[in-house]
Structures are given as C-alpha cells and as structure tokens.
C-alpha positions in Angstrom: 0.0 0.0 0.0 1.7 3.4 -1.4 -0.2 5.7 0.9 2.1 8.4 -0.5 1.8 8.2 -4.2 1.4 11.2 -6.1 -2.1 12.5 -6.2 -3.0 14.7 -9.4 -6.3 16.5 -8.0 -4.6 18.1 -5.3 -3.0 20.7 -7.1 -7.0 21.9 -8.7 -7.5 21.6 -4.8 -5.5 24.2 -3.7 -5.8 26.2 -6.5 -9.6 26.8 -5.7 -8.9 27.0 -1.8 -6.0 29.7 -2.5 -8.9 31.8 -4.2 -11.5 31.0 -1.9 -9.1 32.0 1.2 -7.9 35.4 -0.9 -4.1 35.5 0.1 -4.9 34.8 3.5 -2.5 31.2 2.9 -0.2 29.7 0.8 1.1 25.9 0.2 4.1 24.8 1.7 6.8 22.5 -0.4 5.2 18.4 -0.6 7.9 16.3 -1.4 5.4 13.4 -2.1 3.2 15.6 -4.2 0.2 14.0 -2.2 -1.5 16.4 0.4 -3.4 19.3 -0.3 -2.0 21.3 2.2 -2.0 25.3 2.7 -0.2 27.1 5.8 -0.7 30.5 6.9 0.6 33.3 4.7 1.8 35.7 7.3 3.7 35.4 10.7 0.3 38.2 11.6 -2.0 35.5 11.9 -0.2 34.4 15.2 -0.5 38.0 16.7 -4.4 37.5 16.9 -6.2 35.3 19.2 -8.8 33.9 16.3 -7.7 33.0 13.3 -10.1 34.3 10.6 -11.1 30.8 7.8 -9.5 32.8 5.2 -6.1 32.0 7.4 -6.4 29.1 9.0 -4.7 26.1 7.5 -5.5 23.4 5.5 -4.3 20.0 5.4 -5.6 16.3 3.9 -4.5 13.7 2.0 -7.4 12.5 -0.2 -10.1 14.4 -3.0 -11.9 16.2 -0.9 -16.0 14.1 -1.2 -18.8 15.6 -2.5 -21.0 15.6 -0.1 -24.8 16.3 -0.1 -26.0 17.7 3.8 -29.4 16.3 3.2 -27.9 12.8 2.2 -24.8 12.7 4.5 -25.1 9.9 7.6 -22.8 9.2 10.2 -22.6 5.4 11.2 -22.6 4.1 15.0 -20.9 1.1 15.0 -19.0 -1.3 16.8 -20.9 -1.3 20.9 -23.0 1.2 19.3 -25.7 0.5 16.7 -27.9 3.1 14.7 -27.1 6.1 12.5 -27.1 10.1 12.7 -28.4 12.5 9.9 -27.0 15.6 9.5 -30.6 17.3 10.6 -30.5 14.5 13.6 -26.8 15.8 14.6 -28.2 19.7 14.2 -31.6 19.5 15.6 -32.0 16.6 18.0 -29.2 17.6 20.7 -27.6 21.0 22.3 -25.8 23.2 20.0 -22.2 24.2 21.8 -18.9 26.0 20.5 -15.5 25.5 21.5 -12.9 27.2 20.8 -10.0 24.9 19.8 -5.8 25.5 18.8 -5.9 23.0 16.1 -2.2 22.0 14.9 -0.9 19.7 12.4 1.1 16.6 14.0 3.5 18.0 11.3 4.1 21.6 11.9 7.6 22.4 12.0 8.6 19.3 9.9 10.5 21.6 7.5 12.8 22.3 10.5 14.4 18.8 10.7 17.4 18.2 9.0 17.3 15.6 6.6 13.5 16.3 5.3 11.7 13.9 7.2 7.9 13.0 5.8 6.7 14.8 3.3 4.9 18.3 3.4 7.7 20.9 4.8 5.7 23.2 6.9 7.4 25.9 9.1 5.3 27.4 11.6 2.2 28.1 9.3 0.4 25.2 10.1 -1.7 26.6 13.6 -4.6 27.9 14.0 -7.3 28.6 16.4 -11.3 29.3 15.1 -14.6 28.4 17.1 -16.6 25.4 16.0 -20.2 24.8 16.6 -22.1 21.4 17.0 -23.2 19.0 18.5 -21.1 17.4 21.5 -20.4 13.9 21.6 -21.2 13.2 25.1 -25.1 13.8 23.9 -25.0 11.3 21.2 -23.5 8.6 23.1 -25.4 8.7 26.2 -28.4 8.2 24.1 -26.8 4.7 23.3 -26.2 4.4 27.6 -22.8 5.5 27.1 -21.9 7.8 29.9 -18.9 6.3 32.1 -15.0 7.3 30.8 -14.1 3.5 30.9 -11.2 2.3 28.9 -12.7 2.3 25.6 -12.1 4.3 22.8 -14.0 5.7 19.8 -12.6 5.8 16.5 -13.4 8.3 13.7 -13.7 7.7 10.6 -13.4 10.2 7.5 -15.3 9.9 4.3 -13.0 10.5 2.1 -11.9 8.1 -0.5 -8.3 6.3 -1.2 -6.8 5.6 -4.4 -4.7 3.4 -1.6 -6.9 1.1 -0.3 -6.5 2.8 2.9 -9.3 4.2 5.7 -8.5 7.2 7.0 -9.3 5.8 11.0 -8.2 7.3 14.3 -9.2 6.3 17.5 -9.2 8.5 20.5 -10.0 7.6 24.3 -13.3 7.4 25.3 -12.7 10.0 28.4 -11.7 12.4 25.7 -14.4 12.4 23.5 -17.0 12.2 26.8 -15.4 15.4 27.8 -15.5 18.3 25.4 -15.5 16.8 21.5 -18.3 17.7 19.3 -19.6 17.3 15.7 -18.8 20.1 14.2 -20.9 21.5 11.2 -20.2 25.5 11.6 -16.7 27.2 12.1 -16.2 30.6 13.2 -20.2 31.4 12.9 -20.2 30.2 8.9 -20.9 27.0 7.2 -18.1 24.9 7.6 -15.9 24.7 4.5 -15.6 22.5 2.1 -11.6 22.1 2.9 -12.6 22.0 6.5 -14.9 18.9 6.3 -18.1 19.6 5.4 -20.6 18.7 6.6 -19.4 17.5 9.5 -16.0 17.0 11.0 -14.9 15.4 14.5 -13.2 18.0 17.0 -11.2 17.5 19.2 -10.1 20.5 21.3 -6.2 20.7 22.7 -4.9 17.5 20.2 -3.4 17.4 17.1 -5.1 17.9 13.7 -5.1 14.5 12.5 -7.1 13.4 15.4 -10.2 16.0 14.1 -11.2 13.4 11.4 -13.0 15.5 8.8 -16.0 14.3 6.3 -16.7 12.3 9.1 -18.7 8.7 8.5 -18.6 6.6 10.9 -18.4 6.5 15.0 -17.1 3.1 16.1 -17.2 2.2 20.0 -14.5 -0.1 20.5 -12.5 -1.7 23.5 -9.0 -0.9 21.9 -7.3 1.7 19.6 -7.8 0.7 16.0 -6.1 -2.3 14.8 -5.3 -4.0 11.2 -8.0 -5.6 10.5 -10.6 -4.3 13.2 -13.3 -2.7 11.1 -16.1 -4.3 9.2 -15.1 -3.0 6.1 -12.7 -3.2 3.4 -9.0 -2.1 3.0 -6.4 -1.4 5.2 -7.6 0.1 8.5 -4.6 1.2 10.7 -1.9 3.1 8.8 -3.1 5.8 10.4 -3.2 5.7 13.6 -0.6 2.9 14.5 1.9 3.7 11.1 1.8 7.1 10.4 1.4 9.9 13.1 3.6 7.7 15.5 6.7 9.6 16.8 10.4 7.3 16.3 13.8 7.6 15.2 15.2 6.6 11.8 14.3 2.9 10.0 12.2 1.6 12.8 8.2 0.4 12.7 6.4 0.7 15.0 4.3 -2.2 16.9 0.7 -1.7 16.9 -0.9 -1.2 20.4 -4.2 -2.2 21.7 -4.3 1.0 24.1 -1.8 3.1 26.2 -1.7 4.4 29.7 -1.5 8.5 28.8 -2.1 10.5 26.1 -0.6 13.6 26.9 2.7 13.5 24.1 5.2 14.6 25.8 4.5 12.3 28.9 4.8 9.2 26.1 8.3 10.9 25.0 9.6 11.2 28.3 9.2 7.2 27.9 5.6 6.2 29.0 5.2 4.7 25.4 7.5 3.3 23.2 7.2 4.7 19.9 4.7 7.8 21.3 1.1 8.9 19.8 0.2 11.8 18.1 -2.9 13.3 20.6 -2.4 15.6 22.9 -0.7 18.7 21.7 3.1 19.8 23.1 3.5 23.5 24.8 4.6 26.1 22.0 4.6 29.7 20.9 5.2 31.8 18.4 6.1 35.6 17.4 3.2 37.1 15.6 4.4 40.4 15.4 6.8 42.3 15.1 6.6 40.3 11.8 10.0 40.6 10.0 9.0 41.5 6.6 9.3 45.3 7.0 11.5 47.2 9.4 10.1 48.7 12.4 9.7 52.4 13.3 9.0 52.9 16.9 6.5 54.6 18.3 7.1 58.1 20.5 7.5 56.6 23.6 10.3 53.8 21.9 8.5 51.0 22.7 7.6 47.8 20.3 4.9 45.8 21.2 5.8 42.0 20.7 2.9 40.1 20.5 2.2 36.0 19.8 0.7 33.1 21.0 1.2 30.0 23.3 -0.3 26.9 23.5 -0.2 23.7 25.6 -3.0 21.5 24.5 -5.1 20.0 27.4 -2.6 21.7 29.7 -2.6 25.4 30.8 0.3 27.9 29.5 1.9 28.9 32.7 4.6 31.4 31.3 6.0 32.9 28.3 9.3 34.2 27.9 10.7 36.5 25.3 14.6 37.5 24.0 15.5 40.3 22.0 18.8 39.3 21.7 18.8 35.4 20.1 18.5 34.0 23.4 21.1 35.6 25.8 18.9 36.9 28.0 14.9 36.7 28.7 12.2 38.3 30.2 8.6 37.0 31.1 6.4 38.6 28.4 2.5 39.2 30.0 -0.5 36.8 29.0 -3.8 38.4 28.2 -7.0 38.1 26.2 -9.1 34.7 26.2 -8.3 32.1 28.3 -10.1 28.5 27.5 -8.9 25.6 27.9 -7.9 23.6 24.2 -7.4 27.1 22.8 -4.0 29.6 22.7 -3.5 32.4 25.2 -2.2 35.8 23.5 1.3 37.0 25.1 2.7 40.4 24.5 5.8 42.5 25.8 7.1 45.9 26.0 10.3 46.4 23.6 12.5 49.5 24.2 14.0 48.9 21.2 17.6 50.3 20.0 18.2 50.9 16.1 19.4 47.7 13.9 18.8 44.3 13.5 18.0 42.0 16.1 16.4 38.1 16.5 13.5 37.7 18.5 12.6 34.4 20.7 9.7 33.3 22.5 9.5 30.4 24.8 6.7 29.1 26.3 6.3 26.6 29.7 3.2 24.8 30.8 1.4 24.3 34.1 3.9 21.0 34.7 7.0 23.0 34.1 7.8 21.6 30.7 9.4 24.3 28.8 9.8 24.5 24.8 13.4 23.0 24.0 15.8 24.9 22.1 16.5 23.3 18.9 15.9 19.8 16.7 18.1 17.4 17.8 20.0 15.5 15.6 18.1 12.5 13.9 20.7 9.7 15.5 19.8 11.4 19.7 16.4 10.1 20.3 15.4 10.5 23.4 18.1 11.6 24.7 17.7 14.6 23.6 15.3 15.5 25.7 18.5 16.0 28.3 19.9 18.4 25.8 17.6 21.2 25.1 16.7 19.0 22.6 13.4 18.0 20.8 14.1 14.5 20.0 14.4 14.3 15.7 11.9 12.1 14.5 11.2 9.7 11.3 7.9 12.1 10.2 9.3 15.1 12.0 5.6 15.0 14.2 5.3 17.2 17.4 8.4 19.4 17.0 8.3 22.2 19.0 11.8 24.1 19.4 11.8 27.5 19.8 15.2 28.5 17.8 13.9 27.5 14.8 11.0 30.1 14.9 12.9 32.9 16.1 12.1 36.3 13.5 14.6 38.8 12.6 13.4 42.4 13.5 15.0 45.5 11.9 14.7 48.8 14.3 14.8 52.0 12.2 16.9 55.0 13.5 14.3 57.5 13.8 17.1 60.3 14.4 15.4 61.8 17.1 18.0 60.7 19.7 15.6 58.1 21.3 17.6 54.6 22.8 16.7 52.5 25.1 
C-alpha cells in the first residue's frame, strides 16, 4: 500500500482553496506531491487570538468528497448500533462551540534536518477558530454510554483512497466524553468544504489528524484501531498505528491495543515506546513584530511584541521572550481569552535600540515543561530530551523548538535621539 503516491487533484484543490481563502495562505513545499496542504501566509496570523477561515490552514490527503448535507449519515458502529443524519446531529441535541488550537502533527517538519515525511511546513500550520455542534457526550449517552471507561472511539473520514486505505483514528473514550463535538459550523459560517463539510470530529487541545473531517462513521471499541478491526474493506490502521507515531530513523512501529496516557510529551519522556500523536506539546510563536518590513518605533520607543502559546489539554503557565537570540529573557505578559484547548495571546514591551536584532519566544506549561531549544539530531532520540533538545523524528511529528522560529526584526533609526 503506497499511501504516499502522487495525487494529481490536489494541485485543482488548492488552486480553488488559494482563491476562496484570498491570500490569506499559501502551500508549503510536498515532497510526495500527495496532500493538499496550505499554511498561513503571514507570521500576523499568530498575533491574533482567532484566526479568521480565510487563514487558518488546510491540510488532507485524499479528493476532498462531494458531499450532499441532506444525504450525509454518520454510522454508529462497533458497541453502538444506529445512525445520525445531519438534521439529527443539528436538531435533535444541544448546539455548543469551542474554541480549539488545532495544529498539524506536522508543523515544523520543515525544520528537521534531513527532510523527514513529506509536506515541509514551518510554523504556518496553527490555527485557532470556534466550531459549533453537537457534542459527543449527547450522542452517546443516548446509546447508555456515559462512564470514561477504557474504551475508545474511532473516527472515521469519508474521504476516498486511491490506496486502499481508511482514514481511522481512534481517541479515548474520556476524551471524546469530555469536550469533543460534531462540528458543522466554524467561526459562525458554514463549515468549508476544505474543512470537512458537513461534518468533522473535533477534538479541542490535540493534534489535527485526530479532528477526522467528512466524518462517517463513529465506532465504540474496547482498543485503539487495529489492522483488521473494522467491518469494512481495505487497510484500516496506517493511520493511527503507522503514520502519526513519533520514532527515530528505520524503525516500525508495533501496533498497540491501548496506552496508559495520552498527553505526548509524557509518552516521550518514555511512558510509550514509539509515542502517539494526541495531545498537543506547549509552544509559541512571534506574531508580530513580523519581520517582513522594518520597524519604526513609536514616540514613547516601545515595540509591542505580541504571539501566541499553547499547551494542548494543559494550561500555558509562562512565556518568555529574548530580544537578543537567546542571551537573555524576560517574562512577556499573557492576556486576552483564556479557554482551555485554545491559545493564550502573550505580549511584551520592547525598548527597542536601532538595527537588527532576532527575537525568541518560549513558552512553559502548568507542569513545568518548557519549549526546547532546537531539533536534535536524527541519530539522539530520546536523549535529547537532556539536551535542550526536541528529539528528531522519522515524520518530524510534534516538533516544537523555539530557535527555529525565532524572527529577525530590523529597528529603524528614527534620528530623534531616542535609545533604550
């Protein structure tokens, strides 16, 4: 199964999303020539706390379906049994929104030496918007599902595979009880085509893959998907047991049944062998001041620095910012919104002196793990994680090192006298 051959109808894809989203992203390099994947355009979109749908990114690896709303079901399957229409899943149970930092498993795959996987994304593939449906609690506890047992619930997308392949992830009962919904709006509109329409799985504070869009089928089961464990044709488990999983160079992976945590960073500290893709690692990034153009102060000399940080399920406990590529920091303030699954805004007060300087921002979460300082190597591993280190990985998943997404600001001499 070639998963990663060369799909033609991605490139007619993008080029109708590119229009739709009006500059707002652009596509990233795909060495396989497979995804249809678009990144935000600007470092700006990381200096607001909601990212508008015109720059919030795009990412999937099969023709997007047609889908008719009127027509579309979603299967219950497995130790559930019925069906959901889409006027079921809009009219029959409580209408919520979340807001959620969605981030692709690959962001900052670009980064790695040695271009692991596939699409080379920088920073530009993060994003938060507010999705409205239908949570998932009400829909299983219809079905007497109600307890966070063991089990898990796997999603599965509509979209079909030249491969032979289902596009299946499976996620933790708990989680899904807890905050996940059906999504069929984003940000108050429709949701999008490229966003899953008509309805998409979300799944606040984890990764992108794990927010299955064109979603078909719900399947109750006692483990994490397996080869062979759905009632269907194809290959079943690429994706969640193959792909997605987090391990060095020419190494596969064995297939698990389940796992004791889910938070990523807890599996890389060693909890799992060969760690999960689910919940997302703490994070930030420089919005603004942006690079692209130099800066001219303001009267009083000082440059706002503004970004975001983000920790997944976990709360963003500080931020840190350098002005001078890392020598020394100071604790930058958080502000704005504050939910859990979503990115806080950070901002700091620059009394900036003329000429060129690199700007870092470091984040650390509620547990004191704090953003490591570069991409290891790809022959460290784990032990990396000693180092400053964010371990290099075969599909360069979960990276987040802050010196690779440092910006280089230019102060302009306003010949006034001013310094700082």
């Amino acid at each position: 199964m070639d998963v990663n051959q060369p799909r033609p109808g991605r490139h007619a894809e993008i080029a109708t999303i590119l229009e739709a989203k009006a500059g707002g992203v652009s596509p990233p390099r795909d060495v396989a020539d497979k995804y249809t994947v678009l990144g935000a355009a600007s470092r700006r979109t990381f200096a607001n706390w909601l990212t508008p749908i015109e720059e919030h990114f795009v990412c999937h690896r099969n023709d997007i379906p047609g889908a008719d709303t009127d027509a579309w079901t979603v299967s219950l399957t497995g130790d559930l049994d019925g069906g959901l229409s889409m006027a079921e899943i809009r009219e029959e149970h409580p209408r919520v929104a979340v807001a959620h930092t969605m981030e692709c498993a690959g962001n900052g795959r670009g980064q790695h030496e040695g271009e692991p996987g596939s699409v080379q994304w920088d920073c530009e593939a993060a994003a938060t918007a507010v999705w409205t449906g239908t949570p998932v609690s009400s829909v299983l506890r219809e079905y007497g599902v109600d307890a966070p047992d063991d089990r898990w619930l796997t999603a599965i997308g509509g979209d079909p595979s030249d491969a032979g392949d289902v596009f299946a992830r499976s996620i933790p009962l708990s989680k899904a009880l807890d905050d996940c919904i059906l999504a069929y709006e984003m940000n108050g509109r429709p949701l999008p085509r490229e966003h899953g329409f008509p309805v998409r799985l979300v799944v606040p504070g984890w990764y992108g893959v794990n927010n299955v869009k064109w979603l078909s089928e719900l399947r109750l089961m006692d483990t994490m998907v397996t080869e062979g464990s759905l009632d269907r044709p194809g290959t079943h488990a690429h994706w969640q047991q193959v792909a997605y999983r987090i391990h060095p160079p020419d190494v596969e992976p064995v297939e698990n049944d389940t796992v004791g945590t889910f938070d990523t960073w807890e599996q890389l500290e060693g909890a799992v062998e060969h760690p999960y893709t689910f919940d997302l690692n703490v994070m930030s990034l420089i919005g603004t001041p942006d690079g692209e153009t130099p800066v001219t102060p303001p009267s009083d000399g000082t440059v706002e620095v503004r970004g975001v940080a983000w920790a997944g399920d976990d709360a963003v406990e500080r931020v840190e910012v350098s002005t001078d590529d890392g020598e020394t920091w100071t604790d930058a303030e958080l502000f704005g919104p504050d939910y859990a699954g979503a990115w806080r805004l950070f901002r700091y007060g620059w009394n900036a002196d003329p000429g060129t300087h690199r700007l870092l921002s470091r984040a650390t979460d509620e547990h004191g793990r704090r953003q490591p300082e570069r991409i290891s190597a790809p022959e460290a591993w784990r032990d990396a994680l000693d180092e400053d280190e964010y371990p290099w990985n075969d599909g360069g998943f979960a990276a987040n090192a802050y010196r690779p997404n440092g910006v280089e600001v230019t102060i302009e001499d306003t010949g006034d006298g001013r310094s700082a």
